[in-house]
N, CA, C and O atoms as a printed pandas DataFrame, in Angstrom:
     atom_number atom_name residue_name chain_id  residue_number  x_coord  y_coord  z_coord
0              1         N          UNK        A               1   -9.938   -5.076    4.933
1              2        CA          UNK        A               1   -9.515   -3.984    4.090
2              3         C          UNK        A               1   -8.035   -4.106    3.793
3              4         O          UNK        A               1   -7.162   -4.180    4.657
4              5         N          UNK        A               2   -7.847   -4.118    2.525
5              6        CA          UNK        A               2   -6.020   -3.682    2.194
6              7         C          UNK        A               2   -6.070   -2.301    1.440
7              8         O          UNK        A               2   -6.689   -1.968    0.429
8              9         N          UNK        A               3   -5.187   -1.583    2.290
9             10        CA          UNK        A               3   -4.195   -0.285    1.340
10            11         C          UNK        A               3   -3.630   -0.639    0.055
11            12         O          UNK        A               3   -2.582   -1.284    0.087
12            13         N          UNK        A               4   -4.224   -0.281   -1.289
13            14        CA          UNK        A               4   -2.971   -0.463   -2.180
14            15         C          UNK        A               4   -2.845    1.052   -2.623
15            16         O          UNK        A               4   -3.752    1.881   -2.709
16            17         N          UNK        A               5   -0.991    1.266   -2.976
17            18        CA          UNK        A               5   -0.964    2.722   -3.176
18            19         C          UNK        A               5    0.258    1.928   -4.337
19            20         O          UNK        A               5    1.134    1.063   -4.361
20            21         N          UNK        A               6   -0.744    3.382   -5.583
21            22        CA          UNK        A               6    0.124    3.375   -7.264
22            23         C          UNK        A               6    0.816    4.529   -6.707
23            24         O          UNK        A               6    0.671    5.378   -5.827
24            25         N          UNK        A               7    1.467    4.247   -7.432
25            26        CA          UNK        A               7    2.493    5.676   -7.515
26            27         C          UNK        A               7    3.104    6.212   -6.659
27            28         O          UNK        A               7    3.630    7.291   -6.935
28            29         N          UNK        A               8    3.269    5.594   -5.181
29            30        CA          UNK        A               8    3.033    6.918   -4.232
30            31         C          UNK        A               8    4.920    6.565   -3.756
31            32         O          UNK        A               8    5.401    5.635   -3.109
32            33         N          UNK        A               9    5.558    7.728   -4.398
33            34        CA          UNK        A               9    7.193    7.537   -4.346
34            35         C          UNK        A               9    7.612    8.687   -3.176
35            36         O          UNK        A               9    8.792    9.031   -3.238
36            37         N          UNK        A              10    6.932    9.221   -2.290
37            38        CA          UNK        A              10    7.412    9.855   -1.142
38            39         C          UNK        A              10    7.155    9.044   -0.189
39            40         O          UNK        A              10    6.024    8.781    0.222
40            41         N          UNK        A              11    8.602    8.419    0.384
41            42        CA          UNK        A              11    8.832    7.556    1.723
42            43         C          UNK        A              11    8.126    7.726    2.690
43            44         O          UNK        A              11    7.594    6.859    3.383
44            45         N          UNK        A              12    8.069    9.054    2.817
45            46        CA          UNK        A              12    7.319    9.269    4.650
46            47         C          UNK        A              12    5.790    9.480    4.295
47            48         O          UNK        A              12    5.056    9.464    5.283
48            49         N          UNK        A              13    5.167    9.674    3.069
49            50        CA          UNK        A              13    3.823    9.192    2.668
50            51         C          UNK        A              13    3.503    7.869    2.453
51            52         O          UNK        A              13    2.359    7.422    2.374
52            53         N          UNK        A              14    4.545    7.241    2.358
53            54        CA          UNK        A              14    4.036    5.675    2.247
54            55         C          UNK        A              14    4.225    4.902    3.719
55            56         O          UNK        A              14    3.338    4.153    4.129
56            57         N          UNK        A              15    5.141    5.080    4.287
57            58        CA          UNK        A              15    5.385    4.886    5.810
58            59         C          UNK        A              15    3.947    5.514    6.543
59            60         O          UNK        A              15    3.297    4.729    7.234
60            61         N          UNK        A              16    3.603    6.519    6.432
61            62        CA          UNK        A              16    2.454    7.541    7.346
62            63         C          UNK        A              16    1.343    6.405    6.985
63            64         O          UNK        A              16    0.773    5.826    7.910
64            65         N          UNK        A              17    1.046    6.093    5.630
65            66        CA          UNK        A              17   -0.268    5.122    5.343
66            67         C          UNK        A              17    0.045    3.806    5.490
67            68         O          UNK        A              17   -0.820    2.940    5.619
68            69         N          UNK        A              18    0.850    3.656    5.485
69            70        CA          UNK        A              18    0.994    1.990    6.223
70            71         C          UNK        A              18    0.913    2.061    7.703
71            72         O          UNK        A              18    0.367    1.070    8.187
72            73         N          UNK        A              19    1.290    2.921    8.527
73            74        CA          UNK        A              19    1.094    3.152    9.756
74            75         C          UNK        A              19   -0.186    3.473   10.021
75            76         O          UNK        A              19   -0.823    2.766   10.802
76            77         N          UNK        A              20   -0.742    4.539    9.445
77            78        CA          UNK        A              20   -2.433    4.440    9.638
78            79         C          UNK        A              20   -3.474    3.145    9.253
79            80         O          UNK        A              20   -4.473    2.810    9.891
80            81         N          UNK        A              21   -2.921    2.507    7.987
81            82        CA          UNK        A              21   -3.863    1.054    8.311
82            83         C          UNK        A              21   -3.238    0.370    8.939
83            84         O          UNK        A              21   -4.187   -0.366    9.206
84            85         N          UNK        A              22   -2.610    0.021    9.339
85            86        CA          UNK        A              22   -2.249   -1.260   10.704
86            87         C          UNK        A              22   -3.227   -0.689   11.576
87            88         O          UNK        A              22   -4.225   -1.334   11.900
88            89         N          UNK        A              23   -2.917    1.011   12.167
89            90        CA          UNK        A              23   -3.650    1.538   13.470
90            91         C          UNK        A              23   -5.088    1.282   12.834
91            92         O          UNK        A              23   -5.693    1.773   13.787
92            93         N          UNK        A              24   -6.041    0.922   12.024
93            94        CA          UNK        A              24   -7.309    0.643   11.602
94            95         C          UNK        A              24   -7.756   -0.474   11.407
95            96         O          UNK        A              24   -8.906   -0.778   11.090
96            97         N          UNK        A              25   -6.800   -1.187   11.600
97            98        CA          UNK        A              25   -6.658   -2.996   11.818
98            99         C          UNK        A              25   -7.393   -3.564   10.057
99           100         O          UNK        A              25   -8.313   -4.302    9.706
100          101         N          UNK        A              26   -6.596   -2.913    9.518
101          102        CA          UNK        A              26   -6.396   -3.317    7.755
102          103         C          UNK        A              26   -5.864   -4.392    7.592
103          104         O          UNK        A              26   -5.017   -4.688    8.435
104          105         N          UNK        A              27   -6.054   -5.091    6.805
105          106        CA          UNK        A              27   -5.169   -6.859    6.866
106          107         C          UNK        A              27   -3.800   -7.168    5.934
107          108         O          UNK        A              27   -3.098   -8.178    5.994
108          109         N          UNK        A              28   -3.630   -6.004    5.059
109          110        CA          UNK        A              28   -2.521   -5.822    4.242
110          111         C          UNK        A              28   -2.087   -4.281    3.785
111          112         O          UNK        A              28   -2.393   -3.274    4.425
112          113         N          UNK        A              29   -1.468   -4.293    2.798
113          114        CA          UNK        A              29   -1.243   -3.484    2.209
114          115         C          UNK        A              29    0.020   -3.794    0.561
115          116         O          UNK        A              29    1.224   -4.034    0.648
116          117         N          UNK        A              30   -0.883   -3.661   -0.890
117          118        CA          UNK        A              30    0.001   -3.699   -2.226
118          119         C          UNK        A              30    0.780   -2.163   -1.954
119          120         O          UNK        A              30    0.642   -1.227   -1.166
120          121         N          UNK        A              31    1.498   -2.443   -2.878
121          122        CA          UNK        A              31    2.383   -1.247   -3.431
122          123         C          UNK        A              31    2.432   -1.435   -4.690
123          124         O          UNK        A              31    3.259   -2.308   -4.953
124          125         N          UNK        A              32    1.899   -0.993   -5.635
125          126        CA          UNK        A              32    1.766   -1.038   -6.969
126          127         C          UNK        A              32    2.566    0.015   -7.789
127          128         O          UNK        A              32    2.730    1.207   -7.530
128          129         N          UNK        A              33    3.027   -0.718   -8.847
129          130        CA          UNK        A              33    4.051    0.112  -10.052
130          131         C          UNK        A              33    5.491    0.657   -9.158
131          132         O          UNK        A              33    6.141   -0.022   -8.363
132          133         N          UNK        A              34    5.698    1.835   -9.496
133          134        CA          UNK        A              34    6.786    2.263   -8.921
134          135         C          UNK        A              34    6.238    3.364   -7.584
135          136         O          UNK        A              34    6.055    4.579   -7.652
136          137         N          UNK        A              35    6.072    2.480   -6.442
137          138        CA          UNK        A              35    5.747    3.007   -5.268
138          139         C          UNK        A              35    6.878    2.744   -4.913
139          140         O          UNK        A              35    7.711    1.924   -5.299
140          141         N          UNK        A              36    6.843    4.250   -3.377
141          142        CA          UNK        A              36    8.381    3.183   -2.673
142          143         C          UNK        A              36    8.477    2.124   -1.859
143          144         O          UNK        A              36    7.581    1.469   -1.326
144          145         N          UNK        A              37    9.294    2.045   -1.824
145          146        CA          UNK        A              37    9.973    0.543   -1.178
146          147         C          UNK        A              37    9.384    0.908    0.340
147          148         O          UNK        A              37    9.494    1.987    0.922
148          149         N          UNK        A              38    8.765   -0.234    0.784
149          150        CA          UNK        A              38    8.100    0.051    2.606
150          151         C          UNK        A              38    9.102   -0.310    3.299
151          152         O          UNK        A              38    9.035   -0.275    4.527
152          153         N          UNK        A              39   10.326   -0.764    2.589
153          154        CA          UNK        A              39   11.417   -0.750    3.513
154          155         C          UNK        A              39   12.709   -0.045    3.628
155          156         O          UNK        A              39   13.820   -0.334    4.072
156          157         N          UNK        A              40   12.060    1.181    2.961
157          158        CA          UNK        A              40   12.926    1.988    2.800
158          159         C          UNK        A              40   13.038    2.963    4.128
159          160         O          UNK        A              40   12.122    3.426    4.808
160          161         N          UNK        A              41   14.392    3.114    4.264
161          162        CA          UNK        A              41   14.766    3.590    5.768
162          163         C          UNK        A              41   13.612    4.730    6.407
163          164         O          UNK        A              41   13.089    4.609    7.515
164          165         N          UNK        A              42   13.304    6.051    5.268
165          166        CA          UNK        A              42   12.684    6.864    5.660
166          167         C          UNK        A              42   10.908    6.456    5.734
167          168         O          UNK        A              42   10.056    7.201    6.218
168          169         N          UNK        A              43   10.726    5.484    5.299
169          170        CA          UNK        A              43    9.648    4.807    5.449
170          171         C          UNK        A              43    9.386    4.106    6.321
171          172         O          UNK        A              43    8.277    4.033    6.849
172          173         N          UNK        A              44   10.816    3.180    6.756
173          174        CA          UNK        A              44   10.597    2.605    8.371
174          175         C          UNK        A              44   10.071    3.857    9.362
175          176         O          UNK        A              44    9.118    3.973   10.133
176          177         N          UNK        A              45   11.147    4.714    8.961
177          178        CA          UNK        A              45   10.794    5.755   10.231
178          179         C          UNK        A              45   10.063    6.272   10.160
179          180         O          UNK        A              45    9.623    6.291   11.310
180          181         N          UNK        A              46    9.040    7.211    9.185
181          182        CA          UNK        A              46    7.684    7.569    9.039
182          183         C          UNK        A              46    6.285    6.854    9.767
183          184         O          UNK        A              46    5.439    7.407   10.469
184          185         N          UNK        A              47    6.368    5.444    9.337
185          186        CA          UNK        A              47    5.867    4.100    9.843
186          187         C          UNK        A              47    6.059    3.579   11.055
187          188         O          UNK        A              47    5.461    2.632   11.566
188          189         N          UNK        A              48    7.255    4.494   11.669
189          190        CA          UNK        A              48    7.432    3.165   12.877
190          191         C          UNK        A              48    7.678    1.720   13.012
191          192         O          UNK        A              48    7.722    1.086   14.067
192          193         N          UNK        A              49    7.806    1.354   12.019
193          194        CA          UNK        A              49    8.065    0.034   11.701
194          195         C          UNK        A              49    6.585   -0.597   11.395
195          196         O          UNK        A              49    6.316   -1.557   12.117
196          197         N          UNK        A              50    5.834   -0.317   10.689
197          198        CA          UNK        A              50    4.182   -0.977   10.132
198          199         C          UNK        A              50    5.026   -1.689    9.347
199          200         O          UNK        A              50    5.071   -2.916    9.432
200          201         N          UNK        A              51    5.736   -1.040    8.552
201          202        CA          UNK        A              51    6.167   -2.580    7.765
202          203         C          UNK        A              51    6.086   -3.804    7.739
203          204         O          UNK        A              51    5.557   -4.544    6.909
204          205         N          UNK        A              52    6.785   -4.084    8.951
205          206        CA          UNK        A              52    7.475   -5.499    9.609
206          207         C          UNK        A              52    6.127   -5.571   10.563
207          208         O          UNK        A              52    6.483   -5.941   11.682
208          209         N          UNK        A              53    4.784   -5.357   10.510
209          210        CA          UNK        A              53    3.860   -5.776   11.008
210          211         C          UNK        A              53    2.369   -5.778    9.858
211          212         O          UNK        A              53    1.298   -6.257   10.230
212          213         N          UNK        A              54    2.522   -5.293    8.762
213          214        CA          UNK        A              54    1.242   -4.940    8.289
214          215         C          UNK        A              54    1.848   -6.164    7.173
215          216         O          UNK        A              54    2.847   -5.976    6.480
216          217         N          UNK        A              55    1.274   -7.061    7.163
217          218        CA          UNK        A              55    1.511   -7.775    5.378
218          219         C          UNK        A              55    1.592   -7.052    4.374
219          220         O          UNK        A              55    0.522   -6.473    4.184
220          221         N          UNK        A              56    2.569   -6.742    3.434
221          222        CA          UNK        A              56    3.116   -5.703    2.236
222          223         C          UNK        A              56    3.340   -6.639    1.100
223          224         O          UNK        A              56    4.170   -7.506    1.373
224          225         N          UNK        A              57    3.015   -6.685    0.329
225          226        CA          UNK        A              57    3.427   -7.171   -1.439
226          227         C          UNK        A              57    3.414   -6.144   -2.043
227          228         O          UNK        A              57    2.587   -5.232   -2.026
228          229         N          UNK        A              58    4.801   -6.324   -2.877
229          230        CA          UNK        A              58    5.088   -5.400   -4.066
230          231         C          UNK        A              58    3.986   -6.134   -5.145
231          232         O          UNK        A              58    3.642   -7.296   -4.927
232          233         N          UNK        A              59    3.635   -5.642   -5.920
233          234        CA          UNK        A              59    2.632   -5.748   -7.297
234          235         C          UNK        A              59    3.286   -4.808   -8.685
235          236         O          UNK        A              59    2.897   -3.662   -8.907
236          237         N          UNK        A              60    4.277   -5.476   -9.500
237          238        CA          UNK        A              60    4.610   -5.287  -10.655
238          239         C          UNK        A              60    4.055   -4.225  -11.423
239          240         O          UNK        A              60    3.297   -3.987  -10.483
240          241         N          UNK        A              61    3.715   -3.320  -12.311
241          242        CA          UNK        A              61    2.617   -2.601  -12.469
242          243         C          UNK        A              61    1.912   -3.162  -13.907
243          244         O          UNK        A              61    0.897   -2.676  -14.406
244          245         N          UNK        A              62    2.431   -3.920  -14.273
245          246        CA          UNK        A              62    2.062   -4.898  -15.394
246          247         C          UNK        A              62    1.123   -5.720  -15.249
247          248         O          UNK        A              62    0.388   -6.261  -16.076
248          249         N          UNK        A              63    1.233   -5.830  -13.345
249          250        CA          UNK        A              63    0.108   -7.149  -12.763
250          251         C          UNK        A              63   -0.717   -5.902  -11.913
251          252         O          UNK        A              63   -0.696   -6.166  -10.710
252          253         N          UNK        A              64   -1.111   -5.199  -12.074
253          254        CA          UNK        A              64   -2.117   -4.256  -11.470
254          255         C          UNK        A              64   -3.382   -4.827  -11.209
255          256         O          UNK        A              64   -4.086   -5.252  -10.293
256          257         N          UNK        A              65   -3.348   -4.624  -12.550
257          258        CA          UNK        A              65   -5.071   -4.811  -12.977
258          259         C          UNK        A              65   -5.308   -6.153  -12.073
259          260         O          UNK        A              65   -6.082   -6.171  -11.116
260          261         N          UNK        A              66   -4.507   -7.313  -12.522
261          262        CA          UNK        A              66   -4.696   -8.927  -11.844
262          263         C          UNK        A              66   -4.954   -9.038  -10.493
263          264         O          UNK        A              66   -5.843   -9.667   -9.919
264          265         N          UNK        A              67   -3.759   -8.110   -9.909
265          266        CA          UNK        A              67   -4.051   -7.725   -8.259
266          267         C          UNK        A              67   -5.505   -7.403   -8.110
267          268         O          UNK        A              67   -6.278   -8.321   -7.835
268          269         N          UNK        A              68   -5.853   -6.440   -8.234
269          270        CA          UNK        A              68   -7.198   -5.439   -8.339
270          271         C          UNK        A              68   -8.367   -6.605   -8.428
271          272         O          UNK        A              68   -9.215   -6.921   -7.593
272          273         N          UNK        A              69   -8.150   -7.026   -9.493
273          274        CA          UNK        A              69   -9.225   -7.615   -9.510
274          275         C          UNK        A              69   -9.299   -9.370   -8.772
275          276         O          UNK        A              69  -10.428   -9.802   -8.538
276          277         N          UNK        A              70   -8.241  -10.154   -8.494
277          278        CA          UNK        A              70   -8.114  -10.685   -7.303
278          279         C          UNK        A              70   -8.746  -10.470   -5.968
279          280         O          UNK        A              70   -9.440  -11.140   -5.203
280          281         N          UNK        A              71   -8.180   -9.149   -5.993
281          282        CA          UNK        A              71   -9.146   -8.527   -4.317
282          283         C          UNK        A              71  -10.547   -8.864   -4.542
283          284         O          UNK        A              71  -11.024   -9.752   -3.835
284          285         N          UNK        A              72  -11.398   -8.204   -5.554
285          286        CA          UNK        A              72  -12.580   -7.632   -6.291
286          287         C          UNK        A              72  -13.140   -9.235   -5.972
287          288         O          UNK        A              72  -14.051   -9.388   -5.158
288          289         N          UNK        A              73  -12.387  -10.672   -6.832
289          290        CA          UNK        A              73  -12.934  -12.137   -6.489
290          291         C          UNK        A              73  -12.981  -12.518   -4.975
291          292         O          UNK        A              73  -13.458  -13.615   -4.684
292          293         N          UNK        A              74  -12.604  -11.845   -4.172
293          294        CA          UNK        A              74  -11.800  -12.541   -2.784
294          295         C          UNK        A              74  -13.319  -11.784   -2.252
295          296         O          UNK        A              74  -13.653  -12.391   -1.235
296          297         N          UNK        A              75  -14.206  -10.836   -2.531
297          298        CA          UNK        A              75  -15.503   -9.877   -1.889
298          299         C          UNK        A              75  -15.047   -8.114   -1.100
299          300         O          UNK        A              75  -15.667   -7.288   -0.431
300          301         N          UNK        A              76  -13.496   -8.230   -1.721
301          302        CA          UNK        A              76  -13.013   -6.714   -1.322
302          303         C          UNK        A              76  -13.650   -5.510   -2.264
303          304         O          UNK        A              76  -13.631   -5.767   -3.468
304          305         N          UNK        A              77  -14.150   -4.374   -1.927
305          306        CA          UNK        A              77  -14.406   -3.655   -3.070
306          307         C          UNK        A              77  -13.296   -2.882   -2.951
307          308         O          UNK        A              77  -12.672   -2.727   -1.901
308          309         N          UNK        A              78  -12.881   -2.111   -4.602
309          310        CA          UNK        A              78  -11.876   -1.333   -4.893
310          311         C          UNK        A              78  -12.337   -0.075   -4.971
311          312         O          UNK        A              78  -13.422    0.046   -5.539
312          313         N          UNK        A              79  -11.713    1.102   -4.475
313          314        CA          UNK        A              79  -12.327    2.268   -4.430
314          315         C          UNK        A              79  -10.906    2.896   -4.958
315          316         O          UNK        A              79   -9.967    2.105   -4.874
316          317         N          UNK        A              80  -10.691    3.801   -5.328
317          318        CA          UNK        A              80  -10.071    4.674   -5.620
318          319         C          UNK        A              80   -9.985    5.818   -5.454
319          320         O          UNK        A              80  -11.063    6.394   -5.604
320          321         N          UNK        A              81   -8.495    6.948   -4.996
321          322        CA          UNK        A              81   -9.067    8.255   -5.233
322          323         C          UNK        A              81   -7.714    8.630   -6.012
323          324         O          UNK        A              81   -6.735    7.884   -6.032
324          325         N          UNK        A              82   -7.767    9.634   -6.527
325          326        CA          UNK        A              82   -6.479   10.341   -7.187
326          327         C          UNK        A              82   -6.258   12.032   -6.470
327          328         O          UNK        A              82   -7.095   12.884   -6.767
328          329         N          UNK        A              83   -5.570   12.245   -5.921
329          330        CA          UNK        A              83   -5.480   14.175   -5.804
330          331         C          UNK        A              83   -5.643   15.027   -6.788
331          332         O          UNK        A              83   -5.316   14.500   -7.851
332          333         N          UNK        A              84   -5.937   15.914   -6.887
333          334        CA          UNK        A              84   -6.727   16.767   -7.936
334          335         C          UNK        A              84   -4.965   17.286   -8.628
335          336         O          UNK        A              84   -3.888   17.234   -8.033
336          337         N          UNK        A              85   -5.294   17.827  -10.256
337          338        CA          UNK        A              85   -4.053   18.001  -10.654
338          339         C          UNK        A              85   -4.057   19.722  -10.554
339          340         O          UNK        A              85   -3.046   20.360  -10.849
């Protein structure tokens, strides 16, 4: 399983889910478009440092789709959810 998170520009929400898939023994994690930076200070600390243990690639948001569907060739399925508006 890899985490990929669009959009998601609150540090200690992106730190909290990189820390929960490592603890689920996930094998990566994208950051797609303008997510934040997993090495961003308040993200180390949210995370505990998952960073510097979970494999992280930034993904351009231009190369989304390519990512996505990369996984999709590799036998990953893509699921999605969005929060309600």
């Amino acid at each position: 399983r890899v985490l990929a998170l669009d959009g998601v520009q609150d540090p200690g929400n992106v730190g909290t889910l990189l820390r929960t898939a490592l603890a689920l023994g996930w094998r990566g994690a994208l950051l797609l478009g303008d997510s934040c930076d997993a090495y961003n200070e308040k993200c180390l600390r949210a995370g505990r440092g998952a960073a510097a243990k979970l494999p992280t690639r930034r993904v351009e948001a231009a190369a989304t789709a390519a990512a996505l569907e990369g996984l999709r060739q590799r036998g990953f399925a893509v699921v999605a959810a969005e929060p309600p508006r």
